[in-house]
Jmol script that loads the backbone (N, CA, C; Angstrom):
load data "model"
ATOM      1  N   UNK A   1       0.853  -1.164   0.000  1.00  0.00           N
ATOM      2  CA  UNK A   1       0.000   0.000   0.000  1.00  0.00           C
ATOM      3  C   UNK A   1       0.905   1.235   0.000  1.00  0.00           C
ATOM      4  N   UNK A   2       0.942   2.028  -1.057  1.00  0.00           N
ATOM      5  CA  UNK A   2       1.282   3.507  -0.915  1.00  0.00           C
ATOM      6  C   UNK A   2       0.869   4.520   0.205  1.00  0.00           C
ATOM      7  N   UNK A   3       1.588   5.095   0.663  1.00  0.00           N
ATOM      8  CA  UNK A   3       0.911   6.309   1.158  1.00  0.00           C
ATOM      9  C   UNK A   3       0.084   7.038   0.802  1.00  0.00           C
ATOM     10  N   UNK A   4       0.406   7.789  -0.625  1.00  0.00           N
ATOM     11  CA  UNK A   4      -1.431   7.925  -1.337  1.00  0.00           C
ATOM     12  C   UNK A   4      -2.572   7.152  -0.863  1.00  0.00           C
ATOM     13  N   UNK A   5      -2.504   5.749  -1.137  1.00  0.00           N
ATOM     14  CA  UNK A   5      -3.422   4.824  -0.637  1.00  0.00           C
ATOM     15  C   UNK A   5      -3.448   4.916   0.781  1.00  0.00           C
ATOM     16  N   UNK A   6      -2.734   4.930   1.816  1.00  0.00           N
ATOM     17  CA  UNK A   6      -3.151   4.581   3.470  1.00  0.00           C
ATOM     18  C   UNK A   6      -3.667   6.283   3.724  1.00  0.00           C
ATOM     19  N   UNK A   7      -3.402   7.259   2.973  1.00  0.00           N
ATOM     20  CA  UNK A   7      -4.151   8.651   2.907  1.00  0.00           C
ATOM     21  C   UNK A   7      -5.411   8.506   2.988  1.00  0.00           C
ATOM     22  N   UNK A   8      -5.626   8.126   1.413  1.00  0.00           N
ATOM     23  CA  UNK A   8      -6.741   8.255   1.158  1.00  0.00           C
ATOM     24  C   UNK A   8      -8.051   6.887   2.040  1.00  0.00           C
ATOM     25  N   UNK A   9      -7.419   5.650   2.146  1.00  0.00           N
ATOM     26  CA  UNK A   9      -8.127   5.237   3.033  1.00  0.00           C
ATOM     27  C   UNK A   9      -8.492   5.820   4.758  1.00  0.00           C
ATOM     28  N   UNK A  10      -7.172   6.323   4.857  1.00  0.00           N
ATOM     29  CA  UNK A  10      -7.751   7.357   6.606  1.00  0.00           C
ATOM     30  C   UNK A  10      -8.972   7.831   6.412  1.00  0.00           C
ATOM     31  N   UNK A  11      -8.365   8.677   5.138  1.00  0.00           N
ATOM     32  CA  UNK A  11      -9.620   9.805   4.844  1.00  0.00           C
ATOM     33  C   UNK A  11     -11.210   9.472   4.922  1.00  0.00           C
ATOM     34  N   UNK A  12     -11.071   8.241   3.945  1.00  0.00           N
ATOM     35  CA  UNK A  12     -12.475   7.250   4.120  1.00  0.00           C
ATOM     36  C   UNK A  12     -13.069   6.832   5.540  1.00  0.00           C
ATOM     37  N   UNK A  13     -12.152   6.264   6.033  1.00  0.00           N
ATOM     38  CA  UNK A  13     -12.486   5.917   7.021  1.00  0.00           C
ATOM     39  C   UNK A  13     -12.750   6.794   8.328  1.00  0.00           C
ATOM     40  N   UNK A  14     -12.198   7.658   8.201  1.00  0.00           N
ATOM     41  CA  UNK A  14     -12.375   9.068   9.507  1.00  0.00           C
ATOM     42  C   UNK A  14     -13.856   9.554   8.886  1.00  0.00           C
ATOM     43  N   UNK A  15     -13.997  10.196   7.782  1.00  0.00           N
ATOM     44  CA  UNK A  15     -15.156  10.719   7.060  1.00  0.00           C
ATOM     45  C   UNK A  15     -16.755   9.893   7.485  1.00  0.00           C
ATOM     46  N   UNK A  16     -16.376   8.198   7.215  1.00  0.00           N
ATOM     47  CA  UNK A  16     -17.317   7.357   7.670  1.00  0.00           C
ATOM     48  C   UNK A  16     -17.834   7.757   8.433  1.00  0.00           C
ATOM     49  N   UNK A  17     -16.771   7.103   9.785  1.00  0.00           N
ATOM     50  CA  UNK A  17     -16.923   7.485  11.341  1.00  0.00           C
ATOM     51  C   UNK A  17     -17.617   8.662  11.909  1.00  0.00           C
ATOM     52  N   UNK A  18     -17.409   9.922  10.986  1.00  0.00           N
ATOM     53  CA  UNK A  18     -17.902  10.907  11.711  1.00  0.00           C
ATOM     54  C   UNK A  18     -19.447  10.996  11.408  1.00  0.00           C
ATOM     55  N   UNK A  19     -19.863  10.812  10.249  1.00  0.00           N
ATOM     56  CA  UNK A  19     -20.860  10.169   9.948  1.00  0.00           C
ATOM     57  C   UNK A  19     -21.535   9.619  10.945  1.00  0.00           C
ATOM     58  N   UNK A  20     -21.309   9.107  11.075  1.00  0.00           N
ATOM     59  CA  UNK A  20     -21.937   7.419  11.859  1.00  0.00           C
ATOM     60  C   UNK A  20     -22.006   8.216  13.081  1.00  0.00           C
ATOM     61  N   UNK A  21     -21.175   8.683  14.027  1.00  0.00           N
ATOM     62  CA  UNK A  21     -20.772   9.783  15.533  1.00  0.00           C
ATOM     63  C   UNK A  21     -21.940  10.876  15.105  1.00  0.00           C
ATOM     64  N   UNK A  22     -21.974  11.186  14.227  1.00  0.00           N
ATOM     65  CA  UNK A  22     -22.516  12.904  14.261  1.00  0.00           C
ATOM     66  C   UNK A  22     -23.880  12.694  15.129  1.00  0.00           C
ATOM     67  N   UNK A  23     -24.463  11.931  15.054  1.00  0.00           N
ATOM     68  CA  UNK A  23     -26.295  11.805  15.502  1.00  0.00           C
ATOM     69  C   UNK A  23     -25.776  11.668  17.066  1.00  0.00           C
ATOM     70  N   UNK A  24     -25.207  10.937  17.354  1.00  0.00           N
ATOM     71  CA  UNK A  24     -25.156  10.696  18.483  1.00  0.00           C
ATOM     72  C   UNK A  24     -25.698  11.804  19.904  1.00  0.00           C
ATOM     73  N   UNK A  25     -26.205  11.437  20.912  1.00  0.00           N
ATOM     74  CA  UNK A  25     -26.248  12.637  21.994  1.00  0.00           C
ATOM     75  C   UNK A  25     -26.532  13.680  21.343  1.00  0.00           C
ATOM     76  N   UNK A  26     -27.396  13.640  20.241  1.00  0.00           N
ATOM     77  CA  UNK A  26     -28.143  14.968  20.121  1.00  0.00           C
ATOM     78  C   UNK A  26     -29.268  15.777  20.237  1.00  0.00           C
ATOM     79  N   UNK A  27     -29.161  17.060  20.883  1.00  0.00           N
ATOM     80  CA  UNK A  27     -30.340  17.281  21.407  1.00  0.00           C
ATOM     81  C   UNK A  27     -30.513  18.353  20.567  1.00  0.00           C
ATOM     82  N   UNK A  28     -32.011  18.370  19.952  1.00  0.00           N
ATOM     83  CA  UNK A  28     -32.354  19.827  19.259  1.00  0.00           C
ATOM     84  C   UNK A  28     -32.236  21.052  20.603  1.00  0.00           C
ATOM     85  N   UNK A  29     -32.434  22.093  18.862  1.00  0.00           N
ATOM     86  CA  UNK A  29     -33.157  23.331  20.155  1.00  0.00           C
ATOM     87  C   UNK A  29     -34.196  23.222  20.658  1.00  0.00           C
ATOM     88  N   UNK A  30     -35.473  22.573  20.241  1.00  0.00           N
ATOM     89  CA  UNK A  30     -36.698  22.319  20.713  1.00  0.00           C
ATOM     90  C   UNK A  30     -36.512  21.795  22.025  1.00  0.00           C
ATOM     91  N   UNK A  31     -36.433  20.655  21.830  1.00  0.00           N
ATOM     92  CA  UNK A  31     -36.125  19.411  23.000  1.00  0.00           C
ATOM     93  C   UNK A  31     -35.675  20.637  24.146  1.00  0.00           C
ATOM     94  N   UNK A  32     -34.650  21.194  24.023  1.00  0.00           N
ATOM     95  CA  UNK A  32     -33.871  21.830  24.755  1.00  0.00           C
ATOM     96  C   UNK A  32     -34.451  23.596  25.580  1.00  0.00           C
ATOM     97  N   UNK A  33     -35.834  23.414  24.556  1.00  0.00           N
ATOM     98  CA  UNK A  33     -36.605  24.955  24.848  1.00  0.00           C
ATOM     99  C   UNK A  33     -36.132  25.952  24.552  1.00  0.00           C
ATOM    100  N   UNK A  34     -34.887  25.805  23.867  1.00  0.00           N
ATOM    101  CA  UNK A  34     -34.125  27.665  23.402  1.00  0.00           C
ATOM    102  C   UNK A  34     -33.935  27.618  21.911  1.00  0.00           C
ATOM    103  N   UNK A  35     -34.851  28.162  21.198  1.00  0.00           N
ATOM    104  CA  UNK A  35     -34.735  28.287  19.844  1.00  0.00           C
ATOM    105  C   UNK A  35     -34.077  29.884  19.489  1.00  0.00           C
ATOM    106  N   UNK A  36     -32.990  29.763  18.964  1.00  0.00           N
ATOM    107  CA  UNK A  36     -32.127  31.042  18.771  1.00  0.00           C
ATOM    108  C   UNK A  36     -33.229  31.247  17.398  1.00  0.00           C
ATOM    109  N   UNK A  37     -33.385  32.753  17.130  1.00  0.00           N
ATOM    110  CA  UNK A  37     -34.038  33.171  16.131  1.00  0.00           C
ATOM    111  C   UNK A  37     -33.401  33.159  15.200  1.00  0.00           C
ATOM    112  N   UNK A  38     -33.854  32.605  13.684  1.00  0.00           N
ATOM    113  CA  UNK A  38     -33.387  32.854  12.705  1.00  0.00           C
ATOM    114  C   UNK A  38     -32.359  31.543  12.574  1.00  0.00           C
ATOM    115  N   UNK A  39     -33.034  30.408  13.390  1.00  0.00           N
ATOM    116  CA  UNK A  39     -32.614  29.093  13.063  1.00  0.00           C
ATOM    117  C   UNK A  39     -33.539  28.135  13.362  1.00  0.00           C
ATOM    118  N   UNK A  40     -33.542  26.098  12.629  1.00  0.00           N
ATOM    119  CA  UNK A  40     -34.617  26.027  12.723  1.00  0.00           C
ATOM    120  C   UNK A  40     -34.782  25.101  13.868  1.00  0.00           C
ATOM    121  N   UNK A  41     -35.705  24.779  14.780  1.00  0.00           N
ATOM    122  CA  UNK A  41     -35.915  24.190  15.863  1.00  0.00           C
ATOM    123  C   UNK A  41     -35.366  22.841  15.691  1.00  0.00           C
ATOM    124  N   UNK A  42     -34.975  21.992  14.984  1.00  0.00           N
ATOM    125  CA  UNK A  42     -34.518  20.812  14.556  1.00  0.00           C
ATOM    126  C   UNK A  42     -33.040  21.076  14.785  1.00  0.00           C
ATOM    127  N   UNK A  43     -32.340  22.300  14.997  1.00  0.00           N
ATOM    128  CA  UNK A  43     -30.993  22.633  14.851  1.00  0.00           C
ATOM    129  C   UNK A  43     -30.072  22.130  15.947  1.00  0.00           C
ATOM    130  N   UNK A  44     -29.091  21.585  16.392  1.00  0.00           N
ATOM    131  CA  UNK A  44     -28.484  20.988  17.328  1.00  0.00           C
ATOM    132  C   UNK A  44     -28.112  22.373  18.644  1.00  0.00           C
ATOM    133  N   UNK A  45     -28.694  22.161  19.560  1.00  0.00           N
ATOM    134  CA  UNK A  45     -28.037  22.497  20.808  1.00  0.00           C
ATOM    135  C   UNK A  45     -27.200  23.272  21.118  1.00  0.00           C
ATOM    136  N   UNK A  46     -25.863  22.125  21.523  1.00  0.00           N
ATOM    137  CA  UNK A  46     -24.772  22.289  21.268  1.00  0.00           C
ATOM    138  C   UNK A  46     -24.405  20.787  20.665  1.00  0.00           C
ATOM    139  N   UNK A  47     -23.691  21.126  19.641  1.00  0.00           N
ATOM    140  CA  UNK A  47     -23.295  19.917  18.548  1.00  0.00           C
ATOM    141  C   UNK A  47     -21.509  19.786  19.782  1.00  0.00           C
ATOM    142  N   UNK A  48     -21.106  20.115  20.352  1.00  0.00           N
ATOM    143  CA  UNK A  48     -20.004  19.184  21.213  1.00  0.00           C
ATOM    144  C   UNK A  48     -18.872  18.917  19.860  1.00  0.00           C
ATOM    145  N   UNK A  49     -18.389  19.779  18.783  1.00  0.00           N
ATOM    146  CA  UNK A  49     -17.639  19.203  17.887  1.00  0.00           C
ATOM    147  C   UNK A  49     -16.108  18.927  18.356  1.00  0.00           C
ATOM    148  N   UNK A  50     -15.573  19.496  18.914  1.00  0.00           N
ATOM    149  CA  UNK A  50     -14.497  19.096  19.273  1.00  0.00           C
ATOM    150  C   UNK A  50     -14.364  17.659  19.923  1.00  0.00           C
ATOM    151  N   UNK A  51     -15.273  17.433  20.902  1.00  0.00           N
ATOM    152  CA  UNK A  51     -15.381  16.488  21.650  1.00  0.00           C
ATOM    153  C   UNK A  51     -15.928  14.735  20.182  1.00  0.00           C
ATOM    154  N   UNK A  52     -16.276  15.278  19.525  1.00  0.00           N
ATOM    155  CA  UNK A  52     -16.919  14.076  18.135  1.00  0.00           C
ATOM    156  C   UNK A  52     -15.872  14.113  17.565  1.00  0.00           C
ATOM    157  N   UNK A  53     -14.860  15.416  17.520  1.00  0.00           N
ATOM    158  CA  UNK A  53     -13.693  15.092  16.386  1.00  0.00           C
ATOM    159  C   UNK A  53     -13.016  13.944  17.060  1.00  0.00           C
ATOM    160  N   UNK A  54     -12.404  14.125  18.347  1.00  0.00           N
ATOM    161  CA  UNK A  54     -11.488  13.292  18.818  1.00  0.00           C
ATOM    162  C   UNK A  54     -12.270  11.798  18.843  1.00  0.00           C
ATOM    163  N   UNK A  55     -13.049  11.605  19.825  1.00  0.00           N
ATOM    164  CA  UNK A  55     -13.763  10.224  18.924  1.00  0.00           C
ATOM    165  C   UNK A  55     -13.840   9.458  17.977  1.00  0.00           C
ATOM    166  N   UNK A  56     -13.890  10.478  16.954  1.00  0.00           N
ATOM    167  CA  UNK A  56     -13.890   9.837  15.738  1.00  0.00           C
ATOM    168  C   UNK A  56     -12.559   9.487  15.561  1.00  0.00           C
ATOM    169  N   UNK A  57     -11.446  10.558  15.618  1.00  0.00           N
ATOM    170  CA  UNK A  57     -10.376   9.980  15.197  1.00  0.00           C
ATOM    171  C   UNK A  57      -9.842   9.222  15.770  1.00  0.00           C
ATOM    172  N   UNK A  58     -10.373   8.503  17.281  1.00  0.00           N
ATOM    173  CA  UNK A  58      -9.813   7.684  17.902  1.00  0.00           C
ATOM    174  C   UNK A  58     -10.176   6.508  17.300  1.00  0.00           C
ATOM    175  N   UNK A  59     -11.496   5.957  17.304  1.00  0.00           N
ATOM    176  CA  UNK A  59     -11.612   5.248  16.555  1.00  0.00           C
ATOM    177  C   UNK A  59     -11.999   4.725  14.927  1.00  0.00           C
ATOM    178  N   UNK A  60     -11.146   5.860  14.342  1.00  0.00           N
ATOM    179  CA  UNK A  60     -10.750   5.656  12.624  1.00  0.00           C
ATOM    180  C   UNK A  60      -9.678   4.948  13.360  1.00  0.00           C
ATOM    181  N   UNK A  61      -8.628   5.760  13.507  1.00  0.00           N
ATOM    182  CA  UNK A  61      -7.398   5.350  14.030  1.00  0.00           C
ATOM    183  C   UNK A  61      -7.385   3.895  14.174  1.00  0.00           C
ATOM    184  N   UNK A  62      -7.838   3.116  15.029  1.00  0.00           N
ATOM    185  CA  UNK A  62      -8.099   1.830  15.522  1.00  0.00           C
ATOM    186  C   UNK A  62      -8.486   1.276  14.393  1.00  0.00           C
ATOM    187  N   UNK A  63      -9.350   1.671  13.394  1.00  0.00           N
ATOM    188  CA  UNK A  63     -10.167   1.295  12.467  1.00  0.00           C
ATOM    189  C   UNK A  63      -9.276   0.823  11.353  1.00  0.00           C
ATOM    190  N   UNK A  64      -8.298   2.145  11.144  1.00  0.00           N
ATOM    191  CA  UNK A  64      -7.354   2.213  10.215  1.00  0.00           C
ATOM    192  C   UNK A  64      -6.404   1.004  10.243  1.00  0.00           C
ATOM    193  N   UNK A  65      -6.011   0.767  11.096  1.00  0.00           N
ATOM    194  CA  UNK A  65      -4.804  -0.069  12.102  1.00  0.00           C
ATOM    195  C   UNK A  65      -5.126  -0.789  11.541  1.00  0.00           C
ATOM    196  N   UNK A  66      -6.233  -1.789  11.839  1.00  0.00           N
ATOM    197  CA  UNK A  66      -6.760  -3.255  11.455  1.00  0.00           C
ATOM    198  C   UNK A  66      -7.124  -2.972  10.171  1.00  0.00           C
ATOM    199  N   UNK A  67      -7.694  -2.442   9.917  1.00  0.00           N
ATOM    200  CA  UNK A  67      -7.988  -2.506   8.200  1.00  0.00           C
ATOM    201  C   UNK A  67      -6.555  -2.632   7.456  1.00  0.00           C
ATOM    202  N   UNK A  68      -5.712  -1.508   7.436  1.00  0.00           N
ATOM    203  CA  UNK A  68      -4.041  -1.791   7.014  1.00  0.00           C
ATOM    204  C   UNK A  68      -3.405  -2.824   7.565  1.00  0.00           C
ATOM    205  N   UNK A  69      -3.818  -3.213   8.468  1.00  0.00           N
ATOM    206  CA  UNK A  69      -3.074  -4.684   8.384  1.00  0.00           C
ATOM    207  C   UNK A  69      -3.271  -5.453   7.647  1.00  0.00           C
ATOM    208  N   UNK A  70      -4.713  -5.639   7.796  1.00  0.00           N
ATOM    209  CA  UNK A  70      -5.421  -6.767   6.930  1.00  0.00           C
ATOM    210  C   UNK A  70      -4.893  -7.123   5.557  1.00  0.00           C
ATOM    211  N   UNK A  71      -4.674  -5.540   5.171  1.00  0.00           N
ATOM    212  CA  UNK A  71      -4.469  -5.309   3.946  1.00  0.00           C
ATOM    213  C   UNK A  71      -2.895  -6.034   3.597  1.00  0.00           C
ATOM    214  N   UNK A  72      -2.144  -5.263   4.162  1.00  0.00           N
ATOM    215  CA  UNK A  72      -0.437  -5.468   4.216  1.00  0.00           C
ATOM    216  C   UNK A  72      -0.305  -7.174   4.607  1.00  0.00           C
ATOM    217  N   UNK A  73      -0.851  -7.489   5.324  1.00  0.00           N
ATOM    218  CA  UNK A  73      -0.763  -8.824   5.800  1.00  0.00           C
ATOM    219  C   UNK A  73      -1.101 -10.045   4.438  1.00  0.00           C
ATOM    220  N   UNK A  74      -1.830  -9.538   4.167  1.00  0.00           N
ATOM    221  CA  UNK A  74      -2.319  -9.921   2.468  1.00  0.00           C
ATOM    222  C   UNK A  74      -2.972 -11.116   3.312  1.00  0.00           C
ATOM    223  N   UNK A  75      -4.293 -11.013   4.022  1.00  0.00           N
ATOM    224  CA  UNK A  75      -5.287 -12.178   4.578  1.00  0.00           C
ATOM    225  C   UNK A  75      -5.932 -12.057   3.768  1.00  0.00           C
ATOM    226  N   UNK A  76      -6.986 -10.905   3.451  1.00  0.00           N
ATOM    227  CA  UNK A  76      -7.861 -10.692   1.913  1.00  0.00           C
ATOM    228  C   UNK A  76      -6.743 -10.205   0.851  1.00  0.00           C
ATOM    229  N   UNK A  77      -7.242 -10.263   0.159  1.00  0.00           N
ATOM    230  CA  UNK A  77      -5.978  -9.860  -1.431  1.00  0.00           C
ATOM    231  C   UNK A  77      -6.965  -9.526  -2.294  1.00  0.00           C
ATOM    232  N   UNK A  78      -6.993  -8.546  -3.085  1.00  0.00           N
ATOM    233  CA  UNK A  78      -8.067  -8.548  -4.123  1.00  0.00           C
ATOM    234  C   UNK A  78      -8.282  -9.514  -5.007  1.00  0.00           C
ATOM    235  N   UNK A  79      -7.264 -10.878  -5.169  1.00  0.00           N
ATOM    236  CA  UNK A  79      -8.083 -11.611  -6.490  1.00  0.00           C
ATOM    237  C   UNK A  79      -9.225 -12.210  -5.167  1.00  0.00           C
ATOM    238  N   UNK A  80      -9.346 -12.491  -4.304  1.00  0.00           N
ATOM    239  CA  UNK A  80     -10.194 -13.084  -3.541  1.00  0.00           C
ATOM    240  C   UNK A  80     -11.072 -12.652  -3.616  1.00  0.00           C
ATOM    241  N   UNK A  81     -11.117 -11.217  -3.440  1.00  0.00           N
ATOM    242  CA  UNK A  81     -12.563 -10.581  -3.873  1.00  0.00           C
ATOM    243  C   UNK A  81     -13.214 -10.194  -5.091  1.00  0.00           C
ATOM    244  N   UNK A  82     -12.033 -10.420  -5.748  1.00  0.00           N
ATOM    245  CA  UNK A  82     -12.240 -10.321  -7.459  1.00  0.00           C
ATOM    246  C   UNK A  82     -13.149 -12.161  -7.450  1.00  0.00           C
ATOM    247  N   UNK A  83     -12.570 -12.858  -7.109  1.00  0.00           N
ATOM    248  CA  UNK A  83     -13.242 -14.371  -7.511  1.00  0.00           C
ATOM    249  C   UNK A  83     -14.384 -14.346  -6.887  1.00  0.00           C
ATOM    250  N   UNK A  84     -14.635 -13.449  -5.832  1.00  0.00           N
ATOM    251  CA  UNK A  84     -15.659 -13.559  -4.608  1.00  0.00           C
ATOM    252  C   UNK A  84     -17.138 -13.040  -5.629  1.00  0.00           C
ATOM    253  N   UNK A  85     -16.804 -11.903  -6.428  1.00  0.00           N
ATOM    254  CA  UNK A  85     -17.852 -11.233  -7.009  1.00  0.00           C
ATOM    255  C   UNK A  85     -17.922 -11.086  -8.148  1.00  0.00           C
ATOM    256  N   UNK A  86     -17.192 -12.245  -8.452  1.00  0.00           N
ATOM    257  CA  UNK A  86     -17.445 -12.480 -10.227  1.00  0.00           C
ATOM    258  C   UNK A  86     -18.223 -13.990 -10.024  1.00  0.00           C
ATOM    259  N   UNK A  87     -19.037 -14.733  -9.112  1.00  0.00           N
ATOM    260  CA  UNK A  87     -19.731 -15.459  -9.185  1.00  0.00           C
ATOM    261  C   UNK A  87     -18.897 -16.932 -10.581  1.00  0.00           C
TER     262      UNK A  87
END
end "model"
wireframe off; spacefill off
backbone 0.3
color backbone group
C-alpha cells in the first residue's frame, strides 16, 4: 500500500466514522426549549464538535490499524474478492 493509498483510506475511514458519531447525543433546540431566532428548531443544541472530532479519530485510528493490516498482511488480497464477485 502507498501512502497515497493509506491517505486516502484514513480519509475514508475518519469521514465514515464521523458520519456514523454525528447523531449521536443529540439534542435539538426544541427538546432543549431555546430556539435562537433565525434558526430552525430541529438545529443541534450544542453539537459538542471538538469532543466528536477526537472520537472519531480515535476510533478511525483503531479502524485504520486493522484494516491496514489486513491489507499489508495480504489475509484478503483482491483476487479473492475479485473471484468472490465475479460469481
Amino acid at each position: 500500500m502507498s501512502i497515497m493509498s493509506a491517505i486516502a483510506l484514513y480519509g475514508i475511514i475518519w469521514f465514515m466514522t464521523m458520519f456514523l458519531v454525528l447523531p449521536f447525543r443529540q439534542k435539538s433546540q426544541a427538546e432543549a426549549g431555546e430556539v435562537v431566532p433565525g434558526t430552525p428548531e430541529g438545529a443541534p443544541q450544542d453539537a459538542q464538535m471538538w469532543r466528536k472530532v477526537k472520537l472519531v479519530t480515535l476510533i478511525a485510528t483503531v479502524a485504520f490499524v486493522v484494516i491496514a493490516g489486513i491489507i499489508l498482511s495480504e489475509v484478503i488480497t483482491f483476487e479473492m474478492i475479485e473471484r468472490i464477485t465475479r460469481g
